[in-house]
Structures are given as structure tokens and as C-alpha cells.
C-alpha positions in Angstrom: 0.0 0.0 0.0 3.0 2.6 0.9 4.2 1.8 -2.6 1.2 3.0 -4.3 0.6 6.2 -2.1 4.4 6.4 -2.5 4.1 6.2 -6.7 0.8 8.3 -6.9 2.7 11.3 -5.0 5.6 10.7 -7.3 3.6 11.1 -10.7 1.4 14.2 -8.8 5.1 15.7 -7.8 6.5 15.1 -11.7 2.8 16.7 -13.2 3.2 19.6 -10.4 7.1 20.6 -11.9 5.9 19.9 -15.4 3.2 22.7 -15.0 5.4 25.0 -12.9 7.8 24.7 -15.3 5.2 25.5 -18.0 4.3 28.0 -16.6 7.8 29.7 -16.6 8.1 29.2 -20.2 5.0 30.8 -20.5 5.5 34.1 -18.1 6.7 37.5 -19.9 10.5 38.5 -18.8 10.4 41.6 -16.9 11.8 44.9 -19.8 15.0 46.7 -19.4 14.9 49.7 -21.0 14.6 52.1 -18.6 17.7 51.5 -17.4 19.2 52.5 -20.2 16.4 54.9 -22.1 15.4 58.3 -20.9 12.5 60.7 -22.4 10.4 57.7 -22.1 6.6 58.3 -23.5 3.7 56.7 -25.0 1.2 57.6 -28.2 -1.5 55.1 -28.1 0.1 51.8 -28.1 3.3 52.9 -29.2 6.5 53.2 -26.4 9.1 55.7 -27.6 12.0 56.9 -26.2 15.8 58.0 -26.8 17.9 55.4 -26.0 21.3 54.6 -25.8 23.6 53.0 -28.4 26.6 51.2 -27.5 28.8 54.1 -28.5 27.1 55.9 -26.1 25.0 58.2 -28.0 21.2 58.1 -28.0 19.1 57.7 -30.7 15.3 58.1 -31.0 13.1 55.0 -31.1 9.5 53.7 -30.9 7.8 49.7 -30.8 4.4 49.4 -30.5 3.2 47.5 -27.2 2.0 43.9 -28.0 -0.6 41.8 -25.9 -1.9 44.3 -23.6 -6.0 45.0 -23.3 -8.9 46.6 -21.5 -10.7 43.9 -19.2 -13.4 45.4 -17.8 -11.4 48.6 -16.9 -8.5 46.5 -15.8 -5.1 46.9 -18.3 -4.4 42.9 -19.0 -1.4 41.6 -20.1 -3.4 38.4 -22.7 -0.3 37.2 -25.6 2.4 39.2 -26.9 1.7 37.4 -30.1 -1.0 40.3 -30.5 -1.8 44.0 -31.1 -2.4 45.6 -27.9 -6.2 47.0 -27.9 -6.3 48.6 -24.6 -5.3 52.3 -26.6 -9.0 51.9 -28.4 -11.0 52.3 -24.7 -8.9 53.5 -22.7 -7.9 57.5 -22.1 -4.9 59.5 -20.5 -2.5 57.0 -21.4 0.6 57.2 -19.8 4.0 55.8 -19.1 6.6 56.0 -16.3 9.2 54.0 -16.8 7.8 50.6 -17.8 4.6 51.2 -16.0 1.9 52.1 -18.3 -1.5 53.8 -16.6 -4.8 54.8 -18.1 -8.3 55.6 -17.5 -9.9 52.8 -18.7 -13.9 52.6 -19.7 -15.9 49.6 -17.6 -18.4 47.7 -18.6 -21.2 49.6 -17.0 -19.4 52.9 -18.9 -17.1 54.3 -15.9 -13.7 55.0 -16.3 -11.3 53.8 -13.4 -7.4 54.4 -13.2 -5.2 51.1 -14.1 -1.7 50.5 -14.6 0.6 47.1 -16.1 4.1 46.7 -16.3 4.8 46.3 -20.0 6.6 43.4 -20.5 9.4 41.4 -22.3 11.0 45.4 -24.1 14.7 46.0 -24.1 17.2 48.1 -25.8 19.1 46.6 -28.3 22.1 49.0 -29.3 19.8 52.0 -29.4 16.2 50.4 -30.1 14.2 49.3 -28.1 13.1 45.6 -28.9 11.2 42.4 -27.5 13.5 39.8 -25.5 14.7 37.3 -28.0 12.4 34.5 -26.6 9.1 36.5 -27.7 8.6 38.0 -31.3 6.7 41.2 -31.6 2.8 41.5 -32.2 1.7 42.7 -35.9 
């Protein structure tokens, strides 16, 4: 009888890591940018900034954010392998830093205040760019 309790918590314990580790693969790497971008701004869904190159010298750059929506008045992080929508019901759209904050419409037609880190952006050599292990939205 041990054996079987024993081999039942053994397969639970191997389907537990198999989801956690799922679940990794499946979470959005924090962005960088900021640490190395300043005059950080938004315009609807697009991030721009000045950012620096590796010679040092900035240079002016824009992405537009993927995979972020409006839920209910709630900014969502869904797939980064789509358009963001958030920009089409939301207003005062803001960023500071990688925090991006809006008024966002409700169901019931209110607005509330919301904010997201946007994920997975970095600078690459003076643009700023998804982390490698996540292409872009179209």
C-alpha cells in the first residue's frame, strides 16, 4: 500500500514541476529599458524613447506595445503574439518607466485608473526591442 501512495505522489510531484515549469516558459520577462532609455513616452500603443547605443550616444526609437487589453477597466497583459487593444478604450495613457497607466472605460461605462508593467521590451544597441524568446505583435 506505501508503494502505491508512495508512486501516486511521485507522478502528482512530476505533473506539479511539469506545470510550474510550463508556466515559466510561459511568463513574460520583466523589460529593461529604462535603465538604459530616458525621455520615455507613450502615443497610443506605441513606447518611444531615446535610447542609448553602445557608442554611447542616444538615438530616438519607438515599438508598438503587444498583448496588452482593456478587461473590464483593468489593463491585461493576454499574448504578446497580438496588437495591444487597450489604446481603443482607454484615455490619458501614460508611461513612467515601464509602468503604463490609463483611465480605462468599464463595462457599465465608468472609467477607473489602471496600470501594467509592459513586458518582455529592451534596448538593443539604441532600439528598443522584444526579449529574443518573444517576437513582436503585428
Amino acid at each position: 500500500m506505501c508503494g502505491t501512495i508512495r508512486q501516486a505522489l511521485f507522478s502528482a510531484g512530476v505533473a506539479a514541476t511539469l506545470c510550474a515549469a510550463t508556466a515559466r516558459a510561459d511568463a513574460q520577462s520583466a523589460s529593461t529599458y529604462e535603465a538604459s532609455c530616458r525621455h520615455i513616452g507613450v502615443a497610443g500603443k506605441t513606447l518611444y524613447a531615446d535610447c542609448r547605443r553602445n557608442a554611447g550616444v542616444f538615438k530616438q526609437t519607438a515599438l508598438p506595445i503587444a498583448g496588452i487589453d482593456n478587461d473590464n477597466g483593468a489593463l491585461r497583459f493576454t499574448t504578446m503574439y497580438r496588437a495591444s487593444t487597450f489604446q481603443d478604450s482607454c484615455t490619458d495613457i501614460v508611461v513612467s518607466g515601464t509602468m503604463l497607466s490609463a483611465r480605462c472605460r468599464r463595462a457599465d461605462g465608468g472609467f477607473v485608473r489602471t496600470s501594467i508593467a509592459i513586458p518582455g521590451i529592451e534596448n538593443v544597441d539604441g532600439d528598443l526591442r522584444y526579449s529574443p524568446s518573444r517576437p513582436p505583435a503585428k
